[in-house]
C-alpha positions as CSV (number, residue, x, y, z in Angstrom):
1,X,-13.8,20.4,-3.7
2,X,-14.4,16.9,-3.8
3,X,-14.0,16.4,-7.3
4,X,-10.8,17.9,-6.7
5,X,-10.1,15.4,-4.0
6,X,-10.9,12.9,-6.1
7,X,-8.5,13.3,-8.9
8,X,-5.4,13.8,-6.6
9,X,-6.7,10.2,-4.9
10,X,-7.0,9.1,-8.8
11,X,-3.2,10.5,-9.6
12,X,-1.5,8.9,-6.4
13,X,-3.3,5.8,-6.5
14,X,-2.1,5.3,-10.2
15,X,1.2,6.3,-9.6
16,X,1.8,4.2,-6.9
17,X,-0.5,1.3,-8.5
18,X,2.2,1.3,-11.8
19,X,4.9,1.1,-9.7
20,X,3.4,-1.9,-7.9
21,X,2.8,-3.4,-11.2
22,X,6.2,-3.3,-12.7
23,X,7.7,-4.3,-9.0
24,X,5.2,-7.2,-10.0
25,X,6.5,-7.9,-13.0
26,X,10.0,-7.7,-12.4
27,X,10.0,-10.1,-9.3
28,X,8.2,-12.9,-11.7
29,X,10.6,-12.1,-14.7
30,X,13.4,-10.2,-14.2
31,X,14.5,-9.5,-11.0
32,X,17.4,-7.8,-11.9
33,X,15.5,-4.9,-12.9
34,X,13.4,-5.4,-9.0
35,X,13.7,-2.2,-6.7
36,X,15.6,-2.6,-3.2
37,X,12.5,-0.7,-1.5
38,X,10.1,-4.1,-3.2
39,X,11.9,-6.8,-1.7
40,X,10.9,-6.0,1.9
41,X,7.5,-7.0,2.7
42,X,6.4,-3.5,4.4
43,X,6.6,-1.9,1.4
44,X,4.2,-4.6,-0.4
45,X,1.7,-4.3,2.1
46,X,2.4,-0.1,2.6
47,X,1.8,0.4,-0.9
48,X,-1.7,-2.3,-1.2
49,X,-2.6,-0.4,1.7
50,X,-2.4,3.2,0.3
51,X,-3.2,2.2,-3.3
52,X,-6.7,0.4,-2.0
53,X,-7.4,3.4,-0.4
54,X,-7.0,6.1,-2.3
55,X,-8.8,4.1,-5.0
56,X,-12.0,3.8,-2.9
57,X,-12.2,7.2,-2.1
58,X,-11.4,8.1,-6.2
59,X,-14.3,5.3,-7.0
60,X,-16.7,6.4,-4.2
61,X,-16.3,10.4,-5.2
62,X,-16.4,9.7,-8.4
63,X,-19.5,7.6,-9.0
64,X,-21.6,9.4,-6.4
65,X,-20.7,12.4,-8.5
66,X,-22.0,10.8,-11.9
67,X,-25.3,9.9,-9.6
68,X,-25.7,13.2,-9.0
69,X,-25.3,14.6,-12.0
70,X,-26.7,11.8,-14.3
71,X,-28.8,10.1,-12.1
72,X,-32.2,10.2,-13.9
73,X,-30.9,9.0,-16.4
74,X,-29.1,5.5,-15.2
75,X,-31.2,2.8,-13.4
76,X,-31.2,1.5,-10.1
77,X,-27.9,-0.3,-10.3
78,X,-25.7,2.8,-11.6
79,X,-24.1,3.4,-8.5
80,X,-22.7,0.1,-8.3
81,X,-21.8,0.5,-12.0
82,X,-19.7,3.6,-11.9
83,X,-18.3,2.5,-8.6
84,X,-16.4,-0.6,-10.3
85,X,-16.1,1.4,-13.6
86,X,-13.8,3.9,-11.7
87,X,-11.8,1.5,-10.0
88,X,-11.1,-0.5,-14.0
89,X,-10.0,2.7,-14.9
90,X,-7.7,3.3,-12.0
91,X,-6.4,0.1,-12.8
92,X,-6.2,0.2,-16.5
93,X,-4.0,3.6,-15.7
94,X,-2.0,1.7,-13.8
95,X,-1.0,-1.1,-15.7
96,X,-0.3,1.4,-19.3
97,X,2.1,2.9,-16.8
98,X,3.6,0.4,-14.7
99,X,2.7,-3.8,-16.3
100,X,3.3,-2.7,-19.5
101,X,6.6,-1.1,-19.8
102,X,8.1,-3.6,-17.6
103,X,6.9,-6.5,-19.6
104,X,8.2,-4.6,-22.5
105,X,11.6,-4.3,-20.7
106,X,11.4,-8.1,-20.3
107,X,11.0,-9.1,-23.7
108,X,13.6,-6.5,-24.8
109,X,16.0,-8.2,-22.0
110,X,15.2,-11.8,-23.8
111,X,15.4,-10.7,-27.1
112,X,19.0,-8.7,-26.8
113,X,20.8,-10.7,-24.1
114,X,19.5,-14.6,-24.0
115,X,18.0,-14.5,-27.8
116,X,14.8,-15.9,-26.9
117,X,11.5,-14.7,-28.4
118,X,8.2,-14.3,-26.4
C-alpha cells in the first residue's frame, strides 16, 4: 500500500515538477511560450508547495522501503543515501520532461526566427 502511495507521490510530483521547469525556462528565455496560470505568484508558490511535498513523502517511502528490504546490506548512512537518491531522481524525471524540451523549444525559436546559434 505504501509503495503504491509512493509512486502516485513520485508521478504527481514529476508532473507537476516538469511543468515548473519549463514555466522556468520560459520566463528566463522565452516568455512568449510562458503559461498565463505562471505569471501569478500563487501558482509559483502552490506548485513548490505541492511538488516539495509529494517529493518527501516519495523520498521518505521510498528509502525506508529499500532499508527494509536491503538493509543489511547498506551501512549506517543508507538511509540518508536513498533518501537524497530518490529525490535526484524525482528531479532528474522532472527536468527530461519539463527543462529539457523547453530549452530545446528555445534554441529552435533562435535558430528559425532570430538566426542565432546557442
Amino acid at each position: 500500500m505504501l509503495i503504491t502511495l509512493a509512486i502516485i507521490c513520485f508521478l504527481i510530483s514529476a508532473l507537476i515538477g516538469a511543468w515548473r521547469q519549463s514555466c522556468i525556462i520560459y520566463e528566463k528565455y522565452y516568455e512568449i511560450n510562458l503559461p498565463m496560470a505562471w505569471r501569478r505568484g500563487q501558482s509559483k508558490i502552490i506548485t513548490w508547495v505541492i511538488t516539495t511535498t509529494l517529493s518527501l513523502i516519495f523520498a521518505f517511502i521510498s528509502a525506508s522501503w529499500l532499508i527494509y528490504e536491503l538493509g543489511h546490506i547498506y551501512g549506517k548512512y543508507s538511509f540518508e543515501v536513498n533518501f537524497c537518491f530518490c529525490l535526484y531522481i524525482r528531479w532528474l524525471v522532472s527536468y527530461q520532461f519539463g527543462a529539457r524540451p523547453a530549452k530545446k523549444k528555445y534554441q529552435a525559436f533562435l535558430r528559425d526566427y532570430v538566426n542565432i546559434e546557442n
